[in-house]
N, C-alpha and C positions, 0 to 999 in steps of 0.2 A: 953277223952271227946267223948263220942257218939255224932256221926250225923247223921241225919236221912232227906231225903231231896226225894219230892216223885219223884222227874226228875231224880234219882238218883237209881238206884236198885231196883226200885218200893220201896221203903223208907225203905229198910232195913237198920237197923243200921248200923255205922262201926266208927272205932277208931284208927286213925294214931297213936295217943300213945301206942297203941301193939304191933306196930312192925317198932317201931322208932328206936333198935338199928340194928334191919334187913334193916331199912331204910340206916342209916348211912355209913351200911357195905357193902349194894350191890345196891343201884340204883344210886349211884355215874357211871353212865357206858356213860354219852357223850360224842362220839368222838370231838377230836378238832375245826374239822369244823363245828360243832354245836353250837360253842363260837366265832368261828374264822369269822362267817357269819353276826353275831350279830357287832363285833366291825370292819371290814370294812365296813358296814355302817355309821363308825364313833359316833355310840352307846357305851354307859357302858364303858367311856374312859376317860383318864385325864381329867382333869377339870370340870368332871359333878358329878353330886349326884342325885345317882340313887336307888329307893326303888324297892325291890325283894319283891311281894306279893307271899305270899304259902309257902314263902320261906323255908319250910321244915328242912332240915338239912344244909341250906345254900349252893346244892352244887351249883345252881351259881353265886352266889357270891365269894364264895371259889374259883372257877373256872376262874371268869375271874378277879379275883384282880390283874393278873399280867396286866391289862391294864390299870389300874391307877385312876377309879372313887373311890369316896366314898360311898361306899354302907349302904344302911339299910337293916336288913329282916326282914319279919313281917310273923307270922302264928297263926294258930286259938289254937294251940297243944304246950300245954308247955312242953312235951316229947320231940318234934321235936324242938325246939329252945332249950331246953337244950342240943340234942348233937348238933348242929352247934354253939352253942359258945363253947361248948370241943374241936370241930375237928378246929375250926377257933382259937382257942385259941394255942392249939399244933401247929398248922401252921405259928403261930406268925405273925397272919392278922388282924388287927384294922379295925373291920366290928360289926357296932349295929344289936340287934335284940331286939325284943319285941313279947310278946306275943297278939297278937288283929288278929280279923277279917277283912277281907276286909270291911267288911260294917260298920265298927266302929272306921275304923281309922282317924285320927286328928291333921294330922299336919296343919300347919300352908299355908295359899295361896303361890302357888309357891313357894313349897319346892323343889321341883325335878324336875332336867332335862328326863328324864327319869322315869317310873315306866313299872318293866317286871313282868310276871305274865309264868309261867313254869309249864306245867300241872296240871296247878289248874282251869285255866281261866271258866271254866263249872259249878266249882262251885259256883259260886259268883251270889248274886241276883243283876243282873247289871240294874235295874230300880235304887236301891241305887247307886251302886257304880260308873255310867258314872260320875255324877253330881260331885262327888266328885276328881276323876281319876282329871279330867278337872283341877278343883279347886285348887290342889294342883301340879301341874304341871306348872310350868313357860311357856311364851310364845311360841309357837311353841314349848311345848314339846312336847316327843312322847311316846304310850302305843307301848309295845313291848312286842305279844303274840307268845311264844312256845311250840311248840310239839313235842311228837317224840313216837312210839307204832312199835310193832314189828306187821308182816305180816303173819296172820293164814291162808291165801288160797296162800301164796307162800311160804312159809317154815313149812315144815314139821311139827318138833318140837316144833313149837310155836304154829301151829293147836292142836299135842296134848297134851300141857299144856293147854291151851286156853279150853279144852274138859274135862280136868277133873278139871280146876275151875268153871264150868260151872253145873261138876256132883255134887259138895258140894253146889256151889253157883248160883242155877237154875237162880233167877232174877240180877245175876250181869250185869252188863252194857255194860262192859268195855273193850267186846270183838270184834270182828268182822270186826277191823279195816282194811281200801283200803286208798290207795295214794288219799289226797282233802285236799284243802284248809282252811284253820281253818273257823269255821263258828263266824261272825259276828252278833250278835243279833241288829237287827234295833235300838234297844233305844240306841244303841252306838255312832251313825253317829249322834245322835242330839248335840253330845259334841266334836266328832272326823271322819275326813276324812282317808280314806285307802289310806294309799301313797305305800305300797309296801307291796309282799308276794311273798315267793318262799316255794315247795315243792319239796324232792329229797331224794332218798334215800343214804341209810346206811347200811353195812354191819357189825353188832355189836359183838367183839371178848368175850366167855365166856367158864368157866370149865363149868363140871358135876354141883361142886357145886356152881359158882358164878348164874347160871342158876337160880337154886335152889333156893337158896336165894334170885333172882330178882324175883321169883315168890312168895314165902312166903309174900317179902313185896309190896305185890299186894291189892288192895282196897279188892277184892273180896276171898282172902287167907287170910293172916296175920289179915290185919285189922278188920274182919268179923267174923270171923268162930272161933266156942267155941273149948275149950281144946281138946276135946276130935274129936271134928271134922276135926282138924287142926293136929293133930297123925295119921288120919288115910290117910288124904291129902299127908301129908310126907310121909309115906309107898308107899302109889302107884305113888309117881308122882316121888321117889328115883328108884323104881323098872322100870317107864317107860326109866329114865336116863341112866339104866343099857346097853340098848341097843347101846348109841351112845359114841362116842369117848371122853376123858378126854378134848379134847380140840375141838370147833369148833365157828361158827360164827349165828347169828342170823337175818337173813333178817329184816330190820325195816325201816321205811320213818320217815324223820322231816319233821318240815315245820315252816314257821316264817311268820308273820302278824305286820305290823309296819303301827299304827294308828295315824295321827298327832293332835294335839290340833287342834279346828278350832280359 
């Protein structure tokens, strides 16, 4: 399914379903304490029921089942919800998915203690979706926004990845990222108060090819960029790899935003 969104790559197309099983395979890469920050908040834990919007290939939900909520995922990409019920299936984890939009989903009032939102949260037209967030969140429940992006003006290699999706992908967005706190759009506080946010970095471990593969399945690679443009991407960003060692780490900041029901 093409999206085209002008906030977004100046509205160039793009399609998680092209590079859902690149998704599957390499941007599963959060270190522990990017789950581990989430449930000593006493978040995504037993006895809650908790919806994963974006939820992609499920990995957090995949991720943090060993803490005991009932999860949902929900995504716009039925690529992407077919592999996170394969890989949650294989992993013998009782976790729903569905395919829907944020802006169209429909549970019932205070279904969840929780709903977290994982590098999707930008896309969402949240004039719809506060009203709803609210709505189907029990009292004092909590929106629970994550991030996490690798750092192109302190890590080298991630500047020049970041440079040659940039050379195929002149209006991608999605580069350029500095250590900051998630941004909050104002029609959110008319449904929810900022109770907490912490930003902090990460030092993320990958090969030549997990690298590779974390960039393929990039908005502005995989998703985007036609066959033939996406062949020649591989060639030069394989041959920039050539340079660095089979194994190394990649500078990158999270950061977490936990918004309460008002």
């Amino acid at each position: 399914m093409d999206i085209t969104d002008k906030r977004i790559d100046e509205g160039k197309a793009f399609d998680w379903g092209k590079t859902s099983e690149f998704y599957a395979k390499y941007r599963d890469i959060y270190p522990d304490v990017f789950y581990q920050k989430v449930a000593d908040r006493g978040l995504c834990v037993d006895g809650q029921k908790v919806l994963d919007l974006g939820t992609g290939t499920g990995v957090l939900p995949r991720n943090m089942y060993k803490f005991g909520a009932k999860w949902t995922g929900t995504d716009i990409s039925p690529e992407q919800i077919e592999q996170a019920k394969r890989l949650s299936e294989e992993a013998g984890m009782d976790i729903d998915y569905k395919v829907v939009s944020a802006e169209k989903i429909d549970f019932p009032d205070e279904s969840f203690d929780v709903i977290t939102a994982c590098q999707c949260f930008w896309y969402f037209d949240h004039e719809k979706v506060a009203p709803e967030f609210a709505r189907i969140l029990k009292k004092n429940g909590k929106l629970v926004i994550l991030f996490m992006a690798w750092l192109p003006y302190e890590d080298e290699l991630a500047g020049k990845s970041e440079n040659l999706v940039r050379k195929y992908s002149p209006t991608w967005s999605g580069g350029g990222e500095t250590k900051h706190p998630i941004h909050i759009p104002d029609v959110m506080f008319d449904h929810f108060e900022l109770e907490d946010h912490e930003e902090y970095d990460v030092d993320v471990p990958f090969t030549r090819e997990s690298w590779h593969g974390r960039m393929i399945a990039c908005r502005g690679v995989g998703a985007s960029l036609s066959p033939e443009e996406l062949a020649k991407w591989d060639t030069e960003h394989r041959a920039l790899l050539a340079d660095y060692p089979d194994e190394f780490t990649v500078k990158h900041y999270a950061a977490i935003s936990i918004l309460r029901k008002k």
